[in-house]
N, C-alpha and C positions, 0 to 999 in steps of 0.2 A: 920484230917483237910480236908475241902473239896478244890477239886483240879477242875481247868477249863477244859473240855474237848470240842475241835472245833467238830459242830455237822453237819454243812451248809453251805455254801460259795454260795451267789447269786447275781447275780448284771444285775439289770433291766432298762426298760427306757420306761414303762407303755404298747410299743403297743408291741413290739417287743416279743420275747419267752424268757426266764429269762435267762442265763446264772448261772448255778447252779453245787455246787461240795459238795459230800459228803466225811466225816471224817468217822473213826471211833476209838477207844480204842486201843492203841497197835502203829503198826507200820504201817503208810500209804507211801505208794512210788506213785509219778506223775513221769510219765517217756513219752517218746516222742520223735518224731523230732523235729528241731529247729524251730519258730515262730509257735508254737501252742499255746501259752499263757502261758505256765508255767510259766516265770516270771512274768505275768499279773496277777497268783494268786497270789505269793505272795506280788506284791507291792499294789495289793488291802490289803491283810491279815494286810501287816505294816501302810496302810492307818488306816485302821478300828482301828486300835492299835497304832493310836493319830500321824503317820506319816504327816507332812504339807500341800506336795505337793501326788496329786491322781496317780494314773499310769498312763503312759506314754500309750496316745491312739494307739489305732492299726486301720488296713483297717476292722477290725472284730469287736471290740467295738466302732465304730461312732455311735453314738447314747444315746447309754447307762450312763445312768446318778445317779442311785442311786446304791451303794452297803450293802448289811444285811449281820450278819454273825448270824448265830444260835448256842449256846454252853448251854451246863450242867455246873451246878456246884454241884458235887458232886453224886449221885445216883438219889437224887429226884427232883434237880427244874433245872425250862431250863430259860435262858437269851440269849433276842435278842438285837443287834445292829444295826444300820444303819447311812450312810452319805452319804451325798452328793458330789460328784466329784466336781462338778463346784462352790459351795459356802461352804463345809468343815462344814455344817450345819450335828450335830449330833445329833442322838435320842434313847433313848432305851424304852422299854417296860416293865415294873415291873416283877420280878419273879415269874415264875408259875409251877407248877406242870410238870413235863414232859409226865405225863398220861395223861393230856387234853389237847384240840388244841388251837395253840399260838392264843390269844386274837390280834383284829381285831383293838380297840381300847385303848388309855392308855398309848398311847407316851407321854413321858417330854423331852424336848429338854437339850442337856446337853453341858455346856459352851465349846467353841478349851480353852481356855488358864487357866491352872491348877491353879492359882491365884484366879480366878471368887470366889466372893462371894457364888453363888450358886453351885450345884453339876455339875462335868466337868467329860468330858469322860475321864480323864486320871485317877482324883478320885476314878470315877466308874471301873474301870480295878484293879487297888489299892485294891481296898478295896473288888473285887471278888477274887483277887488273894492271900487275907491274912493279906496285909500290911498297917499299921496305916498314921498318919502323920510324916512322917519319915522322921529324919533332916540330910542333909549330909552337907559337907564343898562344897563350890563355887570355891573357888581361893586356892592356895599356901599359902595366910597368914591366914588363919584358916575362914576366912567369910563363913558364912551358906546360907543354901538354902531346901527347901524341894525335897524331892523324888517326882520324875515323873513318868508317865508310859513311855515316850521316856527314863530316865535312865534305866528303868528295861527292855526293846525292845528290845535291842540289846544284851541280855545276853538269848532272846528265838526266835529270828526273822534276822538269818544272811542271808546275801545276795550272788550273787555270787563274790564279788568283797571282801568283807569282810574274805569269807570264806578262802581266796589264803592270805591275809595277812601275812606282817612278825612281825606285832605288836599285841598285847593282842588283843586275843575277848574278852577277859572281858571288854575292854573299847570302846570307841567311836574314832568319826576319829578327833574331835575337840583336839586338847592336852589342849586344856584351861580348858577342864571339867574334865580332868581324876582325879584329887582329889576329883570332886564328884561321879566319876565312880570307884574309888578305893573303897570309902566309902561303897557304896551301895555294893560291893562284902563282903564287910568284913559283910555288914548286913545279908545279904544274906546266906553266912556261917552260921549264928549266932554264930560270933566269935564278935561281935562288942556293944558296950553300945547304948543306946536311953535315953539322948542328948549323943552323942559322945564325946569320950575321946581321947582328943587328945594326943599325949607326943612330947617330942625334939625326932631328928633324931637321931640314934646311928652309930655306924658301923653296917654295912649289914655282918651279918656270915650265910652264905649258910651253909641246913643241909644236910652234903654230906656224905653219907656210906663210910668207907675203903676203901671197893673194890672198886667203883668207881673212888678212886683216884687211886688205884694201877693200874688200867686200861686202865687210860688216859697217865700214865708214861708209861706204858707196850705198848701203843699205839704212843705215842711217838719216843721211839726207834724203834718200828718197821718202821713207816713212814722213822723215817731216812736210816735203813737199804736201804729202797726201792727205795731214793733219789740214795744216789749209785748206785746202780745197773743200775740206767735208763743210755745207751747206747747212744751217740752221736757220730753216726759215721763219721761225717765231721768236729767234734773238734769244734762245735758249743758253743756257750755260751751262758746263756739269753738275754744278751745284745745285741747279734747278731740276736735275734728272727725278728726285722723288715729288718733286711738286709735277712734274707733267704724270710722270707714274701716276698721283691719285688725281687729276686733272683725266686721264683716257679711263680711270676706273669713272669716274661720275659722268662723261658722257658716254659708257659704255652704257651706264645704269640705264638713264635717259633715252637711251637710244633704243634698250631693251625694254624698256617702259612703253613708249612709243609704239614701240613694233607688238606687241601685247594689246594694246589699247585700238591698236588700228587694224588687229588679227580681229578682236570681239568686235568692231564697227563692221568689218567687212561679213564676219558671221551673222549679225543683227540682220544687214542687210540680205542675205542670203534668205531668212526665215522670215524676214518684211513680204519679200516678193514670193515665196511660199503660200503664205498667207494670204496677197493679194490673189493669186492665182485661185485659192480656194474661196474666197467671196468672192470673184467674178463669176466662179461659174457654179457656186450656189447660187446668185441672181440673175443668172440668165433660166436658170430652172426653177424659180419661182414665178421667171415674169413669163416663162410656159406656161405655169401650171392657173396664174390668174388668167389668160389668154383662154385657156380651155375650162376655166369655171364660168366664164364669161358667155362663152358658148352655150355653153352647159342652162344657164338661164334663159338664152332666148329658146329655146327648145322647150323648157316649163312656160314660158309665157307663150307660145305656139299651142301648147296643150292646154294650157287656159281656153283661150279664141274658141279651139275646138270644141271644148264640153260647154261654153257659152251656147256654141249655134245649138249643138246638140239640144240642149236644155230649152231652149227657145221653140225648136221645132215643135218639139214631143208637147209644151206648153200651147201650142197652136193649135197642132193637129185636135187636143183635149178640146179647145174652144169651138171644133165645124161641129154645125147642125146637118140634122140629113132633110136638104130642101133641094131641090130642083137647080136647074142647069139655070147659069147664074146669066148668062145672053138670052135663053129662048123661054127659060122657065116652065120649061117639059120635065115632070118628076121623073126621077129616077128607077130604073129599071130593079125592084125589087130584091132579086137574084145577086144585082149588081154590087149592091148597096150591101147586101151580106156578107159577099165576099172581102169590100173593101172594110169591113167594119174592125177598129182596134177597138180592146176593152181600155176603160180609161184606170184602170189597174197596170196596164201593163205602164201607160203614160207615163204615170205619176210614180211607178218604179224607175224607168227609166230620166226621169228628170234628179229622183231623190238621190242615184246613182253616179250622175253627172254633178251632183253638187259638192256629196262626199270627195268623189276624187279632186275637183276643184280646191277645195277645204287642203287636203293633203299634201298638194302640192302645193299651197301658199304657203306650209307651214316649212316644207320644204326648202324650198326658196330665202324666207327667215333667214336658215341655217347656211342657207350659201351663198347670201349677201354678205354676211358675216366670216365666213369661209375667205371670201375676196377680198374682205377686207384686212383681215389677216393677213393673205398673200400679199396682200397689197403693202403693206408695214415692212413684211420683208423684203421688198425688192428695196422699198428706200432704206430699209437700214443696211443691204447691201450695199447700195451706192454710196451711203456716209462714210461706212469704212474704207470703201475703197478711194473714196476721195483722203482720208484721215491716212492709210497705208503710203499713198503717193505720196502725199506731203511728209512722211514719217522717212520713208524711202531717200527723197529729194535733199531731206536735212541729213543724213547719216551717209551720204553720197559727199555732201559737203566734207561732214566731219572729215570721211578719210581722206579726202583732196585735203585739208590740213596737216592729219598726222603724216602722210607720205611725204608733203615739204619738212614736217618737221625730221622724219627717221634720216631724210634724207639731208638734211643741214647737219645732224649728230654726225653718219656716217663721214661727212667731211672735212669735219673740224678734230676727227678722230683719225683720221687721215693724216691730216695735216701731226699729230701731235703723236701718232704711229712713226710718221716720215723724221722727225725729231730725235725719239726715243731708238730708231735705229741708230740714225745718223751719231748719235752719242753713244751710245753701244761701241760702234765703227772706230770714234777714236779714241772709246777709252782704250781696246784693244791694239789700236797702233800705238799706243800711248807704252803700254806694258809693253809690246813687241820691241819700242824703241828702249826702252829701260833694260831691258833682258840684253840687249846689242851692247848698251852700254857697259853693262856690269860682266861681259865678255869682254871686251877691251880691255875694262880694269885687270880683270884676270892675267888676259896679254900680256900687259904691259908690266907687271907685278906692283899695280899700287897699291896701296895698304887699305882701300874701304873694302878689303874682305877680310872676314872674322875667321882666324884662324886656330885653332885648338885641335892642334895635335897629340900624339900620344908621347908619350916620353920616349919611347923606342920603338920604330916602326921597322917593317921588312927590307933588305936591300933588293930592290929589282933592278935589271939592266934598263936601260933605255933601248936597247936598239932591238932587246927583245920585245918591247912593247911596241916601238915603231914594227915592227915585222908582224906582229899579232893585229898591231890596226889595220895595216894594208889587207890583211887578211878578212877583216870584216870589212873594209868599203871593198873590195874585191867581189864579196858575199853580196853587199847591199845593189852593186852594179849590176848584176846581175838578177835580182831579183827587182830590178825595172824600180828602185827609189826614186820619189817621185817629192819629197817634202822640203827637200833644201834645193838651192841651184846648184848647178853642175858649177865643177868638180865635183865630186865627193873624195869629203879629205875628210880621213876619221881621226881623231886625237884621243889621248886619253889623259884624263882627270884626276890625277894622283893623289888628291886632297883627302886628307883621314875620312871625311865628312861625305867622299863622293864616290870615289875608285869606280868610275864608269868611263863609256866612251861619251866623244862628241861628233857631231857630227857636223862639216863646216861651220865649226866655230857655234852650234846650238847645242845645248845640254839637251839630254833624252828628255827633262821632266816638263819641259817647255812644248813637246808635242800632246797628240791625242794620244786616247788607247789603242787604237791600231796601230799608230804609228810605234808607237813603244812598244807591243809585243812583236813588231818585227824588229826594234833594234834588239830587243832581251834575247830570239831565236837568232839574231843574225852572231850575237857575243858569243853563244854558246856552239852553235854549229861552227865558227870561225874557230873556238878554243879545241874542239875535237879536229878539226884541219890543221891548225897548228901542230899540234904534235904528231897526227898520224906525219906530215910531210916531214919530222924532223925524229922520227923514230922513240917518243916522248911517250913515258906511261899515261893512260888517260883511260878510261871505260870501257869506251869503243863504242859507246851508243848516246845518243839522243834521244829523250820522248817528251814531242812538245803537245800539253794539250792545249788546245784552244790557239794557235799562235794567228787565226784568221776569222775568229768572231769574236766578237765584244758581246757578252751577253748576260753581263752580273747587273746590268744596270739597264735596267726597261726603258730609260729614258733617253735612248741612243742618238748621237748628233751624227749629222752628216762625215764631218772629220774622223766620226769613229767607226766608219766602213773604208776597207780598203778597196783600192779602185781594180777591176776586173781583170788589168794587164799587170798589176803584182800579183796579184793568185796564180794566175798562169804562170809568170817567170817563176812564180815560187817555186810551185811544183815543177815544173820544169827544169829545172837547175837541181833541186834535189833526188830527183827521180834519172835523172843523167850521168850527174858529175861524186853520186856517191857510192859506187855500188860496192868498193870494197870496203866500207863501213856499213854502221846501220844508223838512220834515222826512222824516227817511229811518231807520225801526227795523228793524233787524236781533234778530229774538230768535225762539226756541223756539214762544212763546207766540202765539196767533193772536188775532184783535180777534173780536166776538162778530157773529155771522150777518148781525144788520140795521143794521150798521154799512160792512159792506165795498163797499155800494156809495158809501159817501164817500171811498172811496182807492184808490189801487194798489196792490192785494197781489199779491203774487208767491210760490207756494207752492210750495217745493220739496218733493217728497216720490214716493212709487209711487202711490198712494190716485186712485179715480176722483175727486177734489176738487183735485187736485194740478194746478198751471199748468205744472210739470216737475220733472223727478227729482231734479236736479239744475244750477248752474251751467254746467255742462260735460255733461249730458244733457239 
């Protein structure tokens, strides 16, 4: 059978440079930063493949207004597609050769709406892909409709929004059409008649292994053992779970009260000793500078003494007569007496001189008794405060030796009531985990506390074709190193109007995280294209998963919702080896590991000297 393989991905706007992406055979990965276009290709890819509305424009595609896609069908002839963004006008190109170059002329316009009398691109996709005019049911009470290329899109074109799902990738997001989204799986198996065979509902009996039951009993008891064991050290109950709730909010408060209160004591203290630092050695520079006015006075009182004698002398000398030698009483040698003689002018200046300065420097003095005694004021009001600082210091030292017992009693009793509110967290979660166990038993066993509401007439599917499609995905999951349930992996499938998914040992998909679920949503559908290629089954021929290995719609990402590093690797691994005469095409964040990449085409959008381009559109 020949199978579609994507060979081109281009999208122009005549002046511009094309924006262009090649495929190839096997396993392709688009990996990148975030806003490089990777979803731009694929919501062009789901355009091209009869989607309504075009991509969602970027600051990088203004302009661009046509998209082609270029693909093979089979080894020897190649088909081209194209539309237009802004009027959903479609055209293809007749099939040619893939040895000679694509024909220049020889568009036919081909009808949006798969009704048209004339040939429509949804027809045209159909009928490359294998499949006739295929009838499925519309509604619940058996009314028909024909297959489309949007029923069959979504079983080879999942998005990222799809991919995290807790409901089937087999089906659409409409519940109105899932009886014709049922159908079309069951044809797709080729488990299903053309006109379809409808029957009455029966009871649903899940085909479940032994062991699988023996292991959800066995898992059972153990959950409960584990319920026990969980430790409540404050004699907690779940009912009390909102009273400790706002119990750690008020000693959260208090705690952060505290820790505030004892941040401002510690700063106080910080700017106390500041402080203290700056009056010490303001008074240690006062009691200099009294030290050196003190000085400073005996020095004026030295200059006193002096202009005393001074003043005494020049008073004496005024007082001598000129009389003879004061032992022999021999008059003086006239000559002699002339020479020694002072005027008593000069005297009496120099005593008047010696008095002034006298006078000046008392008044001097005056000022620098007063001076010191200033200084002197400030050395003691240095010292008050630096006694008043210690003791301010010594109290606030106190203080925070209390708040630290206090931050530190909160943090314990918050502890304690942290260790609680886990603790109860823990079983309310084995609690659900064991409910979930049970209401799988029930399922088992077909007792009636499940709510049933089927349709009035649902698809006839084989069993054994579903047994052979399940092994196909635990086949898939084994190899991609599943790590979520215990070994075995035994996949079953849930035939319920309400479910039509897989299980896996005995767990429903919506019971895991979001990683866990986009790989069972990628393992369904890469399982669904191996199913038929092995059984020579019309189907697409391609895969494009975006996102099937990051979780990234929700910022608030839990540990469960990263896959662990040796599923990445099996992943790519296993895809990039065991598919090469199909195509799978991943779109994600995450890149395949070193010694792998030469088993596929990666394409790396990014700046990075490792980068194949910046971008889609760079």
């Amino acid at each position: 059978m020949k199978r579609i393989r994507l060979a081109l991905l281009e999208v122009t706007n005549g002046s511009m440079p094309p924006a262009t992406l090649y495929f190839e055979r096997g396993l392709n990965v688009l990996s990148g930063k975030e806003n490089r276009g990777k979803s731009y290709v694929f919501s062009t890819l789901d355009f091209l493949f009869g989607a309504e509305d075009p991509p969602e424009p970027n600051l990088h595609s203004t302009g661009y207004e046509l998209a082609t896609l270029y693909f093979t069908l089979g080894e020897e002839s190649r088909g081209v597609v194209r539309r237009e963004f802004a009027s959903g006008k479609a055209e293809a190109l007749p099939y040619h050769p893939v040895t000679k170059e694509v024909p220049r002329e020889g568009w036919r316009q081909l009808a949006k709406k798969h009704k048209s009398k004339r040939e429509s691109l949804s027809k045209y996709w159909l009928t490359a892909m294998g499949f006739g005019p295929e009838i499925l049911r519309s509604n619940a009470s058996g009314d028909i409709k024909n297959l489309t290329i949007r029923i069959l899109a979504h079983l080879c074109l999942v998005d990222e929004i799809r991919i995290l799902e807790k409901r089937s990738p087999l089906r659409s997001i409409q519940s109105t059409a899932w009886p014709g989204d049922d159908d079309a799986f069951a044809l797709v198996l080729g488990a299903r008649a053309n006109p379809p065979q409808f029957t009455l509902p029966e009871v649903s009996v899940e085909i479940m292994p032994p062991e699988v039951r023996r292991w959800i009993e066995a898992e059972i008891a153990r959950v409960d053992d584990e319920i026990v064991s969980i430790p409540l050290e404050s004699n907690a109950s779940e009912d009390e779970a909102a009273l400790i709730a706002r119990r750690a909010g008020e000693f959260t408060a208090a705690a952060d009260t505290a820790a505030r209160e004892l941040r401002a004591m510690l700063g106080a203290i910080n700017e106390a000793q500041q402080r203290l630092t700056e009056v010490k050695s303001h008074g240690i520079a006062s009691r200099e500078i009294v030290s050196r006015l003190l000085l400073l006075r005996d020095y004026y009182e030295s200059d006193l003494r002096r202009l005393a004698a001074v003043n005494e002398t020049a008073f004496l000398l005024e007082q001598l007569n000129d009389v003879g030698c004061p032992t022999c009483f021999q008059p003086f040698d006239p000559a002699v007496l002339e020479e020694c003689k002072v005027s008593k002018d000069y005297l009496q200046g120099i005593q008047r001189g010696t008095r002034a300065e006298a006078s000046k420097i008392r008044r001097i003095q005056g000022d620098l008794e007063q001076t010191i005694a200033d200084a002197r004021g400030e050395v003691q009001q240095a010292y008050s405060a630096e006694v008043d600082i210690t003791e301010t210091i010594s109290r606030l030292r106190l203080g925070a030796e209390l708040q630290e017992k206090s931050v530190a009693e909160a943090h314990g009793k918050m502890s304690q009531i942290f260790a609680d509110m886990g603790n109860l967290a823990r079983r309310k979660s084995l609690k659900d985990r064991r409910q979930q166990l049970a209401n799988q038993l029930v399922e088992i066993r077909g007792g009636d506390g499940l709510e049933i509401e089927e349709p009035n007439q649902k698809t006839q599917i084989d069993d054994q074709a579903l047994i052979e499609f399940c092994d196909t995905v635990a086949n898939i999951l084994k190899a991609w190193r599943w790590s979520y349930t215990p070994k075995p992996i035994v996949v079953t499938f849930d035939a319920h109007y309400k479910r039509m998914d897989i299980k896996v040992s005995g767990a429903a998909k919506r019971s895991f995280g979001k990683a866990a679920r986009a790989i069972l949503n990628s393992a369904v559908l890469v399982g669904l294209m191996d199913y038929c290629f092995a059984r020579e089954l019309p189907h697409p021929g391609f895969v494009v998963l975006d996102s099937p290995l990051t979780t990234k719609k929700d910022e608030r990402v839990k540990e469960d919702d990263i896959l662990p590093d040796e599923m990445v690797e099996a992943f790519f691994d296993h895809l990039a080896k065991n598919y090469k005469r199909c195509q799978v095409i991943v779109i994600d964040n995450k890149e395949p590991p070193l010694h792998l990449r030469s088993e596929m085409n990666l394409v790396r959008f990014d700046d990075g000297a490792m980068a194949t381009r910046a971008g889609f559109f760079g």
